[in-house]
N, C-alpha and C positions, 0 to 999 in steps of 0.2 A: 504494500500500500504506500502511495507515495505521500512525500509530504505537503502535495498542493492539494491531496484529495482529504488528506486530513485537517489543512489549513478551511476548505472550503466544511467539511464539516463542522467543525468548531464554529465559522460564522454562521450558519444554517445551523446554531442550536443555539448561537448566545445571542444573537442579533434581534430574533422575533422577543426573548425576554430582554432586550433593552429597551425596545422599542415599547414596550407595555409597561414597563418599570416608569419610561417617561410620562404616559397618559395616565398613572396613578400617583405620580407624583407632582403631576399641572393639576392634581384635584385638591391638592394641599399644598397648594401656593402660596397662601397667605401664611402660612407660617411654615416651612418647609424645615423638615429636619434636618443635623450636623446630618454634613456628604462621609463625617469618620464612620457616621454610626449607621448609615444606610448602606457604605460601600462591606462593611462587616457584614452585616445583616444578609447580603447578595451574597459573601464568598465564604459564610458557616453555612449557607442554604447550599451549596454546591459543596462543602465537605461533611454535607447531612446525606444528599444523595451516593456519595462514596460512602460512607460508612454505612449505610443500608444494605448495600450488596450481598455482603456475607449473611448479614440477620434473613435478608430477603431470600437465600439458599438456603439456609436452616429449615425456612417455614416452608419451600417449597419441597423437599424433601420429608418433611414430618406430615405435609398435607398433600401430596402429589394429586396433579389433575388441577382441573379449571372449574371447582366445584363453588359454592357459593361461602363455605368457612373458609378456603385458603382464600379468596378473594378478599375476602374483609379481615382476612391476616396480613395481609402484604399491605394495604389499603391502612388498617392500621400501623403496621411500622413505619410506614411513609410519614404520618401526620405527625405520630411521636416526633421522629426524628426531626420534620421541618422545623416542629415547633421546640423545640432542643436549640437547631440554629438560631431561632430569633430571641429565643432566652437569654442565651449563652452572649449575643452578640448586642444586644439591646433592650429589650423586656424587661431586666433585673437592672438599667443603669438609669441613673439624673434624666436622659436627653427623655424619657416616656413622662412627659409632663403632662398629657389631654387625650383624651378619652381616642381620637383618630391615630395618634401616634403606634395603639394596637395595633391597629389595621394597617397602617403604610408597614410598620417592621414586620408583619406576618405575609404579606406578601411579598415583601423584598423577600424575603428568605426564600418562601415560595418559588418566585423567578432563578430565585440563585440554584436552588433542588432544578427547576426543570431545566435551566441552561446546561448541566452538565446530565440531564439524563436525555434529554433532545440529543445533546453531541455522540452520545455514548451509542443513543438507536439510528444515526447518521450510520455511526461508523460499522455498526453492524450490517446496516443493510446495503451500505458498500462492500463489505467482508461477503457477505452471503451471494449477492447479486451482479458484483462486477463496480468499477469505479466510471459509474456516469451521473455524469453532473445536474443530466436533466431532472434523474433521479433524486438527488440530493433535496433541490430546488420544492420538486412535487412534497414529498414525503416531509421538508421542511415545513412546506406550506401547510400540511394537516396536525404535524406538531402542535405548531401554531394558534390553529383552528380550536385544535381540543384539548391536545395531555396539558398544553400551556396555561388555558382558560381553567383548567379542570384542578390544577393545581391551586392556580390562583384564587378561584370559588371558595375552596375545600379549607385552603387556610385561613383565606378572608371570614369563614364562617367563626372561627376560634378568633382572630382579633375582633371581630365584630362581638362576640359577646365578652372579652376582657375590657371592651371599649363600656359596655354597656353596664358591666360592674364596677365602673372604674373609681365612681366616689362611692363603693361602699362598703360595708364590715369584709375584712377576709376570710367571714365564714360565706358569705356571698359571694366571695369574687371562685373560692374555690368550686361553691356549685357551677357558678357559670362556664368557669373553664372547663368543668366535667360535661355541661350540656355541649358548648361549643364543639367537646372532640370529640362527644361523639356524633351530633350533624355533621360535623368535617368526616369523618370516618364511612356516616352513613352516605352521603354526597359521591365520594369518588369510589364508593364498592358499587354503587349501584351504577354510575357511568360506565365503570370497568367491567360490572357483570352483562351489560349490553352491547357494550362491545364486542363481547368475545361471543355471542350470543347472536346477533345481527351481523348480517353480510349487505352487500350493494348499496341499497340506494338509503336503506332501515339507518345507515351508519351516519348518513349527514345527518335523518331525523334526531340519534342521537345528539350529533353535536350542534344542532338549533334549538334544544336544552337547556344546552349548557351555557349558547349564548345567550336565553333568557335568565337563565339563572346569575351572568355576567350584569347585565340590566337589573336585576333585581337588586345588586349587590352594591352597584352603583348610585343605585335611590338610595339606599341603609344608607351608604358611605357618606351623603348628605341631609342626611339624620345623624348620625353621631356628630358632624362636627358643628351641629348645632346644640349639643350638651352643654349646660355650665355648670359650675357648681353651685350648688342650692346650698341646701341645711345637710348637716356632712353628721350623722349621728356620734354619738360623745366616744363609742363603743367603737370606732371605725378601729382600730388597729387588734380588737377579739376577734 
């Protein structure tokens, strides 16, 4: 494999998440977070998706097959893991000052998880099929379309409910985070189980879903950052 056909995959996997990193980032313009802690957030999301791999061979070996529990095993390691990166690189620091700040670090991370697993299923399906470009190009484009969006939905749903607890007790915030993961979990096992489920034409229906589900996501996104803080009960830190 050469190095232009690896150069050309790596941009046909990080290029469609820069390019959505930016339109979620012109959404939080008016107060736009440190570039230290958003360019983190993008490159623990992309050594969230490497360290997956192996956990991701474990479960497929313990649950062999495309049945409906290894789906929402892998489906949950994934969400774990993204949401690990944006902890790890943001979540737990100063710069999470406002209820949207959830949501922009949970899909930065997000985009950073699908930039390297878009380049990784490049590079597969040049290893399987031959190095053509057209190819690259096509198969980048439905990345794009759906694992990209699908990610970004799935994590968005977890900062959107961090956002949503965000002035309240932390016996609060931790139910919310438990609701969040698991609609993040339930979100992309059920993309993923129709996927592998649907052929032809069934497969766009899927990912015209997903772009509603994108739309939906986008309303929330301007609902949270119209939160303020009210009356912040005395108990906020039980």
């Amino acid at each position: 494999m050469s190095n232009q056909i690896i150069f050309y995959a790596l941009l046909g996997g990080i290029i469609p998440t820069i390019i959505w990193l930016w339109f979620w980032l012109k959404e939080d313009s008016l107060r736009p977070e440190p570039t230290k802690y958003l360019f983190l957030s993008f490159i623990f999301g992309m050594i969230a998706a490497a360290l997956v791999l192996p956990v991701e061979e474990i479960i497929s070996k313990i649950l062999p097959g495309t049945g409906l529990a290894v789906i929402v095993a892998l489906s949950f390691a994934e969400e774990i893991f993204k949401y690990g990166g944006a902890y790890f690189s943001a979540l737990k620091k100063k710069c999470l000052d406002e209820p949207v700040d959830a949501l922009i670090y949970m899909i930065t991370a997000a985009l950073g998880f699908a930039a390297l697993e878009n380049t990784l299923f490049l590079l597969q399906a040049i290893k399987t099929s031959g190095a053509d470009i057209t190819r690259i190009v096509l198969v980048g484009n439905l990345r794009f379309i759906g694992a990209t969006l699908l990610h970004t939905v799935s994590s968005g749903a977890i900062g959107l409910f961090i956002a949503l607890s965000f002035y309240k007790s932390k016996t609060i915030k931790r139910l919310y985070l438990l609701i969040g993961l698991i609609l993040s979990v339930g979100l992309h096992a059920i993309f993923n189980f129709f996927i592998i489920r649907t052929s032809g034409g069934g497969i766009f229906a899927v990912f015209a879903l997903v772009w509603l589900t994108v739309i939906l996501l986008i309303f929330l996104f301007e609902i949270i950052k119209r939160i303020k803080r009210k009356n912040i009960p005395k108990n906020i830190n039980n």
